[in-house]
N, C-alpha and C positions, 0 to 999 in steps of 0.2 A: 504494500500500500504506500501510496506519495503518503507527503506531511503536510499538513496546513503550516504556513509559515505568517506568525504574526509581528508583526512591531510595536512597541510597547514605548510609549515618553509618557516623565511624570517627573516634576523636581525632586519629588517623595523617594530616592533610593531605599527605602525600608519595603514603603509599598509595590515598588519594582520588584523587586525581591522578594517580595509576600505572593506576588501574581506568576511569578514565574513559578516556584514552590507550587504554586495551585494548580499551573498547567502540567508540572513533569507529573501529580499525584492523579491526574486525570487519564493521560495518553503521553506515552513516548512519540506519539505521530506527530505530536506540536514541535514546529520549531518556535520560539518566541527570544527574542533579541531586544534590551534594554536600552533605553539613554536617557539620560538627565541634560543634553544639550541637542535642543532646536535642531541645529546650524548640522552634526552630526543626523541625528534622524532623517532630516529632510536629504540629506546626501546619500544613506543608506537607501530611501525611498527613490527616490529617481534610478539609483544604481539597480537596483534590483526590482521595481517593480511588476514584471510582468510575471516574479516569482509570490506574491506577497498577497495574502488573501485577505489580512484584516490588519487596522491599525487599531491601538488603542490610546484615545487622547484627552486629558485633562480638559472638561464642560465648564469649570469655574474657578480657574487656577485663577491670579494676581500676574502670576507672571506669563502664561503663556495666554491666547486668545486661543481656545478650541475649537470657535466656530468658527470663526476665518479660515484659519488651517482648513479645517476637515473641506472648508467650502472649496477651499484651493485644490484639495486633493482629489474630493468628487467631482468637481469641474474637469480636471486631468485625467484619472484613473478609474474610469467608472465601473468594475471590474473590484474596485479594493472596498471592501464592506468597512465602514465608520460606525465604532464602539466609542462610546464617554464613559470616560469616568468622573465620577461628581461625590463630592464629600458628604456625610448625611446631610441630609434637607428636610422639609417640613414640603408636607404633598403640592402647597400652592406652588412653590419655588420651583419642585421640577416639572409640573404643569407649565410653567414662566420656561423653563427651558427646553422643553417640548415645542410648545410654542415658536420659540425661534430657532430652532432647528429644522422643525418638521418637514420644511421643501431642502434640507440635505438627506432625506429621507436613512437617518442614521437607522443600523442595524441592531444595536441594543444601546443600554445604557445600566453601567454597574455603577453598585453605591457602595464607596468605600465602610469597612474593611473586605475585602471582595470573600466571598460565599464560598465553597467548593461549589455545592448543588446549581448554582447562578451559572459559573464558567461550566460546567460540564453541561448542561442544557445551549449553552454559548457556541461551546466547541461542536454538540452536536448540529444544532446548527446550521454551523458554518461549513460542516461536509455537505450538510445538504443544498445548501447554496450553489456551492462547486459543483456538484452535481447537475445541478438544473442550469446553471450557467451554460454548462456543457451540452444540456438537453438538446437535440435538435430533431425539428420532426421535416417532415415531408407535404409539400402542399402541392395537390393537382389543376394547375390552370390550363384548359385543354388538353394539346397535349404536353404540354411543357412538365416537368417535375421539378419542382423547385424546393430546397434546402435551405431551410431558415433556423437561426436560434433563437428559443426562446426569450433569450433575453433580450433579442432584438427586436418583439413584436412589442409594439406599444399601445394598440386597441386593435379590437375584431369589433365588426357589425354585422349584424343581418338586415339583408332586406331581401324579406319573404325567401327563397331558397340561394340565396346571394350571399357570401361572405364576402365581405372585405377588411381585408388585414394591412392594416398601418403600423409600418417597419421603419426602421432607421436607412433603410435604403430603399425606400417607396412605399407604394401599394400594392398588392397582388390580391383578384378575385378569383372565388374556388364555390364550386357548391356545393351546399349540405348543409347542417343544424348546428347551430350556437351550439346547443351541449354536447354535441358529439364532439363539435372542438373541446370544450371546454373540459373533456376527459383525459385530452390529448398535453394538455399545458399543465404547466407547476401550478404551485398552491395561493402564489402571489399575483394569481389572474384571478381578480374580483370581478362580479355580477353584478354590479348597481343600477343596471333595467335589465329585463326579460333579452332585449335588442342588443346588447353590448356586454362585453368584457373588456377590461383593461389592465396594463398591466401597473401594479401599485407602486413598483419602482419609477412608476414616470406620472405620477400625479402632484402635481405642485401645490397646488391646495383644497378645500371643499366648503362650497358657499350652502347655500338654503338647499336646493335643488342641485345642483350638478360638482359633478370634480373638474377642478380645474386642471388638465395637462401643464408640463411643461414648455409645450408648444402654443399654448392659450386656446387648445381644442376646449369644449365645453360638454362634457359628455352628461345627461339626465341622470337620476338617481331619483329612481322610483320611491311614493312615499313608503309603502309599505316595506321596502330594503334599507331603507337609510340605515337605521340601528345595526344592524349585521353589516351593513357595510362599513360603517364606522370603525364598530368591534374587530371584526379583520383588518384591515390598517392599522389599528394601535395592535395587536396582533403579530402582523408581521415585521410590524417595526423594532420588535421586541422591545419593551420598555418594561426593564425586572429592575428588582433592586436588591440590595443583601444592608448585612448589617444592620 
């Protein structure tokens, strides 16, 4: 089996060191590599990115800015899943940082002193990420056969036996049934109308009625789904805490 390889910044060398101990006690699969300087990490991260499956980055340090960075990195690297870490809090404040995070569509967020139970839900995870990143299925446009990943489909529609699938490198139309696709995609393809799937890694925000894409698509969001659609987006965005 490959290893998840993560990267770990945090002024805290105690708490670097408390998290790494968490990882060898979980899987020897984990690689995870420490730094207490910025200027290092960020050099590590370019140098080896297309090896590096998750970062893990101080949400409310004094000295480091964790959402900038992370914005920096998911801007670049979309492919690197962003973990916070955040000292204990009282539930409004990480509500407050939910909030301004939520269109970096962060992957979890830990609450110091980090958990065993937390990270090993984490780690699992984050294979299955890998995995699905990797998913790739097959789409029949006449006679074309066409090979897409999953992570690069951004919404499926129907209209009446008409799929249309909006990709990061187009459109492509196929026929057959919403939920026959819909058995076909990972678990981060939400239903928020009968009509549409989307995929939740590309949702920028959510108003009264619709989600907002990051392309400023405006997809419906039926009233009866609102609530389950919600629940699944904080869901997968995994937001646990320890401590």
């Amino acid at each position: 089996m490959s290893r998840l390889s993560v990267l770990m910044l945090d002024k805290d060398p105690v708490f670097l060191d408390r998290l790494s101990y968490t990882f060898s006690e979980i899987s020897d699969s984990v690689q995870n590599i420490s730094f207490i300087d910025e200027e290092q990490f960020l050099d590590r991260l370019y140098l080896d990115n297309k090896e590096i499956d998750a970062v893990i980055i101080p949400a409310d340090s004094d000295m480091i800015d964790g959402i900038s960075l992370a914005a920096a990195i998911s801007g670049r690297f979309k492919d690197i899943e962003i973990i916070f870490s955040v000292s204990p809090c009282p539930g409004k404040a990480l509500e407050r940082l939910f909030l301004r995070s939520v269109q970096l569509r962060p992957f979890a967020v830990i609450v110091k002193p980090v958990e065993k139970e937390v990270m090993e839900s984490i780690v699992k995870r984050l294979w299955e990420s890998r995995n699905n990143k990797r998913n790739i299925i097959t789409l029949s446009s006449g006679r074309r056969k066409i090979l897409c990943r999953s992570s690069e489909i951004i919404m499926v529609r129907s209209q009446k036996r008409r799929i249309l699938f909006t990709t990061e490198n187009g459109e492509v139309c196929v026929y057959g049934q919403i939920q026959k696709i819909r058995s076909m995609l990972p678990d981060y393809f939400l239903n928020p109308h009968a009509s549409y799937l989307v995929n939740a890694r590309c949702i920028k925000s959510v108003e009264s009625d619709f989600a907002v894409l990051r392309d400023g698509t405006r997809v419906p969001i039926s009233r009866g789904r609102r609530h389950d659609f919600i629940e699944d987006i904080k869901r997968i965005t995994s937001w646990g805490g320890g401590g």
